[in-house]
N, C-alpha and C positions, 0 to 999 in steps of 0.2 A: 359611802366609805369604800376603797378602793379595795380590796383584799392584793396581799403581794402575790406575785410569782413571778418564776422564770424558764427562759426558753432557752436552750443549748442550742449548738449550730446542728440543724438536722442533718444527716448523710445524703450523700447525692449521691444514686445511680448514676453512670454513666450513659446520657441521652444527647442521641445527636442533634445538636443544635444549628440550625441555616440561619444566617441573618439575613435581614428583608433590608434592603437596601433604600434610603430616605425617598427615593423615587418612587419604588413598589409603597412606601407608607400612604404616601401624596394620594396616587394610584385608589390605595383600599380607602383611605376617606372619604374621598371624592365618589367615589360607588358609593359610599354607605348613604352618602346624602342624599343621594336621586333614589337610594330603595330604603329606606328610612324603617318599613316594617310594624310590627306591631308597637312597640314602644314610645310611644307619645310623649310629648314634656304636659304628664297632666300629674306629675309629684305633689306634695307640697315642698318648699322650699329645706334644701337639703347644702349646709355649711358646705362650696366647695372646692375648700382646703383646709379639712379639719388639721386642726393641731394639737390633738389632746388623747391623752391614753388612757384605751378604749375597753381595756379586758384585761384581768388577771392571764396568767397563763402557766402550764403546767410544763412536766418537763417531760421531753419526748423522748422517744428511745428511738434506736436506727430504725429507718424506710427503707423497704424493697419496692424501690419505681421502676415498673413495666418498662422497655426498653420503645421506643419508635424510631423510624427508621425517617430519614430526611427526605422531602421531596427532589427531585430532579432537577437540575440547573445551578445556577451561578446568580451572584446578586450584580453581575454584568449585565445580564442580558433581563433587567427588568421586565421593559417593554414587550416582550415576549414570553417571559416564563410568569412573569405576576399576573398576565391575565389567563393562563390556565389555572395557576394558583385559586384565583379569586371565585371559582367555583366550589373551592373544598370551603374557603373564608368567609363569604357572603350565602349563607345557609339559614338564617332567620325569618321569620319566624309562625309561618303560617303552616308548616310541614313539621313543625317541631313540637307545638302545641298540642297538649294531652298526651303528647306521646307519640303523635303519629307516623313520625321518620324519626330517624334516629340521628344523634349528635355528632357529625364528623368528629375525629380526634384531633383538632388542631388546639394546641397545648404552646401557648406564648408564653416565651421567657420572661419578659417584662412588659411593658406599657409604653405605646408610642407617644412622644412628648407631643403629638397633632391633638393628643385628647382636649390640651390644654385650649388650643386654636379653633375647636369650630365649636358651633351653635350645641345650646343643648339638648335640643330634637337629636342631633346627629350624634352626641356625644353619649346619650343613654342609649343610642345602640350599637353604639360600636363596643360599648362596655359591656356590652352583654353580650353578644358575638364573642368576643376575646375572652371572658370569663366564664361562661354555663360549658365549655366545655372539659376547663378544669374543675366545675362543681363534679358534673358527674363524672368524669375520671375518678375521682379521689371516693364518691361515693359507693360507684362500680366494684373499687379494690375491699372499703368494708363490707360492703355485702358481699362479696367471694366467701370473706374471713367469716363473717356470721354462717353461712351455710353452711360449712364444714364444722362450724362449735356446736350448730343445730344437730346436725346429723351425730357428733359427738355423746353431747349432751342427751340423746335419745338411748345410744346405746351403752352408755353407764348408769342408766336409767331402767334400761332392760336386766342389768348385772352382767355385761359384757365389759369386761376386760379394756381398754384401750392397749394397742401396744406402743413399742418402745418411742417411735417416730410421731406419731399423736400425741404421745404425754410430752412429747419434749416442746413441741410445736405449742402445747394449750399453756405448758409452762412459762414459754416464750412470749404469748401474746396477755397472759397474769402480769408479766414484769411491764411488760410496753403499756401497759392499760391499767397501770397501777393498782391491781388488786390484789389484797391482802387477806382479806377474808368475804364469806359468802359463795367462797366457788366458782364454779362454772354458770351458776346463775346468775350472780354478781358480773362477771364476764361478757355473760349475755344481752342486760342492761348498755354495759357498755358498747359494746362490741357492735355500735346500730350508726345508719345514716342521718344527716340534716337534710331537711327540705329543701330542695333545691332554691325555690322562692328565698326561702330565710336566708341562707348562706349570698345569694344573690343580694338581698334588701341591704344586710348586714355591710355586706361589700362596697357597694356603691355610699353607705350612710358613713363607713368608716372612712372611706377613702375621696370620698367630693367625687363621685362615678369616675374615679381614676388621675384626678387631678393634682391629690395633696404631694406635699414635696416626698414624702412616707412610701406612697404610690411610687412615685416617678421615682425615686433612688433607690427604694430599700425595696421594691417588690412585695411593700407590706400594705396587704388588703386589708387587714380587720384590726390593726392598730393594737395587736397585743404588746404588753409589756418585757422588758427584760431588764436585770442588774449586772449583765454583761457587759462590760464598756465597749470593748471589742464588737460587740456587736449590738449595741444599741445608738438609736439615733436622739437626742435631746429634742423635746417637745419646747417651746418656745413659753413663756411664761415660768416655767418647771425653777421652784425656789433653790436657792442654794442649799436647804437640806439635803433636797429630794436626791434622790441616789437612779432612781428609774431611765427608760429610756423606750423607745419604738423598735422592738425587733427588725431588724433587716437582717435579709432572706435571698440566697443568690438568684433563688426562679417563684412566678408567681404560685408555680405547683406544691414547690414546698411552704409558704405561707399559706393554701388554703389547706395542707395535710395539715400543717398545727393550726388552723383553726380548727379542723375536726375533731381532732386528739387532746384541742383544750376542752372543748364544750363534751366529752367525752368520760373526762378524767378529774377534772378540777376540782375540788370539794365545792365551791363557789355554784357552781350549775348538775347541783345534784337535784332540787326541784327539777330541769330540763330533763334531767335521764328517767328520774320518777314519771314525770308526766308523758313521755313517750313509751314508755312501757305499760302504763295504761292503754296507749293509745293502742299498740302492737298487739294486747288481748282483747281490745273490741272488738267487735264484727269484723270484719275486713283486713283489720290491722292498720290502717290507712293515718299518716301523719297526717295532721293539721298546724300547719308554720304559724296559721296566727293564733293559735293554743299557745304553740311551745314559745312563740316570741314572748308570749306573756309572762315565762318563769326567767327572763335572762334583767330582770332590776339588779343585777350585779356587773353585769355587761360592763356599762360605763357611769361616770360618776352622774349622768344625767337621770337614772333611774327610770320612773315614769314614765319623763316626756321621751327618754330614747328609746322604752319598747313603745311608746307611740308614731313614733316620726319609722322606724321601724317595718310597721303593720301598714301602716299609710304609705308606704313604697311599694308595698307588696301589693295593695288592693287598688291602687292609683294607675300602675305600673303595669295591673295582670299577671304576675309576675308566676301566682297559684298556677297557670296557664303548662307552667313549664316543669312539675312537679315528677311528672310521670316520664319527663326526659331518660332516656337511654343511649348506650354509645352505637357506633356505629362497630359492627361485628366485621362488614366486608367492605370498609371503605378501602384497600387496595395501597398505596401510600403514603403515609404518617407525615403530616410537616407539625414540627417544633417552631415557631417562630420567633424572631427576636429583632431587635429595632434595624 
C-alpha cells in the first residue's frame, strides 16, 4: 500500500550551468566504453524503463546549493575543450573505491539521451560516473549540517546557552526536517546521510540506470510521488481515479536532495531513521545500506522483492565499494554539466 505524499517545486540556487554539446556527449560515451571500470553487467535483471511510482514523498523546504563555477570553453570548440574536460569526467573507479581519492565535483544537470544507445556494460557506468558525484554532494551538505547540531546539542547539554543566530539556524533546520517534537535529538535522527551504495542502487532500480522516460525528461531519479499537476509527470497504467504523478525536477541535484529529505522526514521510513541511528551508536558508527535497504518495504508497491532487487544491485554491482566516497576539496574548477 502506497502511503500518499507530496513534493513542492524545490528552490534553485543560482549554479552556472555549461552545456556539453551532442559531440562532447558522443566523445564521453565512447571513452566510457574502452574504460569501462569497475562496474560490470553482473546485476540481476533490473526493469529498464520503470513506469511506476516509486516512493511517498515528503515536503521540502528551500535548499541552499553551494554555488560551482563553470569550466573554461564554449560547446564550440568540442574537439578541444571536451577532451581536457574528460579528465575531471572519466574518474571511476579504481581511485575512488573505499575512499581512496576523492569525488571530482562534476554535478549534471540532466541525463544524456546516449544512456539509452549503448550496451549495458557501458551504460552502468557512465551512470554511475554522472551520479556518485551528486550522491555525495548532497551528502557532504548533511553532514556539514549534522556537525554543527553535534557541536550544538553538546553544548546545551553542557547548560550553555545557545545564542541568538544558532537558535534561529536549529529553528530553521526543525521546520525543513519536519520536527515537532523530541528536540534537538529528534533533529539529530534526522539530520544523517544515505549510503552512498543505497542512494546509488535506489537510483539506477528507480530509473532503468538512467533510461526511463521519468529520467530522461523530469530529472527524476528515485521515482517519488507528487499531486501537483504542474509538476507531475503520469505514470502509464495510473487509473482514472488515481490523482498522483512522477515528480519532475529542473536538475538531477535537486531530485537526489528530495530523495534525502524524503527518506529523512517521511513518517513512511521512520523504521530507516530508527535503524540508522542504531547503527551511528555502534562501535564506529558505520552505516550498513544493506541493513538499512531492509526497512524501506514502503519504498514501492513492490515491497519484498524491491528491497531485494535493491541489495542485489548493491552486492552485484560492488557498489558498498564506494560508501566512504568524498568530495574533492582542491579540484580547482567546478563543471555543471548538461546535455
Amino acid at each position: 500500500m502506497k502511503l500518499p505524499g507530496k513534493i513542492e517545486r524545490p528552490s534553485v540556487d543560482d549554479v552556472g550551468i555549461m552545456a556539453i554539446s551532442a559531440v562532447a556527449l558522443t566523445v564521453f560515451v565512447a571513452y566510457a566504453a574502452v574504460t569501462p571500470g569497475l562496474y560490470r553487467g553482473r546485476t540481476a535483471p533490473v526493469p529498464e524503463t520503470p513506469d511506476h511510482a516509486a516512493a511517498p514523498a515528503a515536503t521540502p523546504a528551500p535548499v541552499a546549493t553551494p554555488r560551482f563555477r563553470a569550466m573554461t570553453g564554449t560547446t564550440g570548440d568540442a574537439a578541444g575543450t571536451f577532451q581536457s574536460e574528460i579528465a575531471v569526467l572519466d574518474y571511476i573507479v579504481e581511485g575512488i573505491g573505499h575512499g581512496a581519492s576523492p569525488v571530482p565535483r562534476t554535478l549534471p544537470a540532466r541525463l544524456p539521451r546516449a544512456l539509452r544507445s549503448v550496451t549495458t556494460e557501458q551504460r552502468k557506468t557512465l551512470f554511475i560516473k554522472l551520479i556518485l558525484p551528486l550522491v555525495v554532494h548532497a551528502n557532504a551538505a548533511i553532514r556539514a549540517d549534522r556537525a554543527r547540531l553535534s557541536r550544538l546539542a553538546e553544548r546545551m547539554a553542557s547548560g550553555r546557552p545557545l545564542d541568538a543566530g544558532d537558535t534561529a539556524w536549529v529553528t530553521t533546520k526543525m521546520k525543513r526536517y519536519q520536527v515537532s517534537r523530541g528536540g534537538i535529538d529528534e533533529l539529530l535522527r534526522r539530520v544523517d546521510t544515505v549510503p552512498v551504495s543505497l542512494a546509488l542502487a535506489q537510483a539506477a532500480v528507480e530509473s532503468g540506470w538512467g533510461t526511463s522516460r521519468f529520467a530522461q525528461t523530469g530529472q527524476a531519479l528515485f521515482g517519488q510521488w507528487t499531486y501537483d499537476p504542474e509538476l507531475a509527470m503520469v505514470p502509464q497504467g495510473r487509473e482514472d481515479y488515481q490523482k498522483h504523478g512522477i515528480q519532475r525536477f529542473r536538475r538531477l541535484l535537486d531530485s537526489t536532495e528530495a530523495y534525502m529529505r524524503n527518506l529523512n522526514t517521511h513518517p513512511a521510513y521512520a523504521d530507516f531513521r530508527a535503524a540508522r541511528a542504531r547503527m551511528r551508536e555502534a562501535a564506529g558508527g558505520r552505516l550498513d545500506a544493506l541493513g538499512l535497504a531492509k526497512t524501506l518495504l514502503l519504498y514501492s508497491e513492490r515491497g519484498e522483492a524491491y528491497v531485494s532487487t535493491v541489495r542485489t544491485v548493491i552486492q552485484a554491482n560492488r557498489l558498498y565499494e564506494l560508501d566512504d566516497a568524498v568530495l574533492d576539496e582542491d579540484g580547482g574548477e567546478r563543471l555543471v554539466a548538461d546535455r
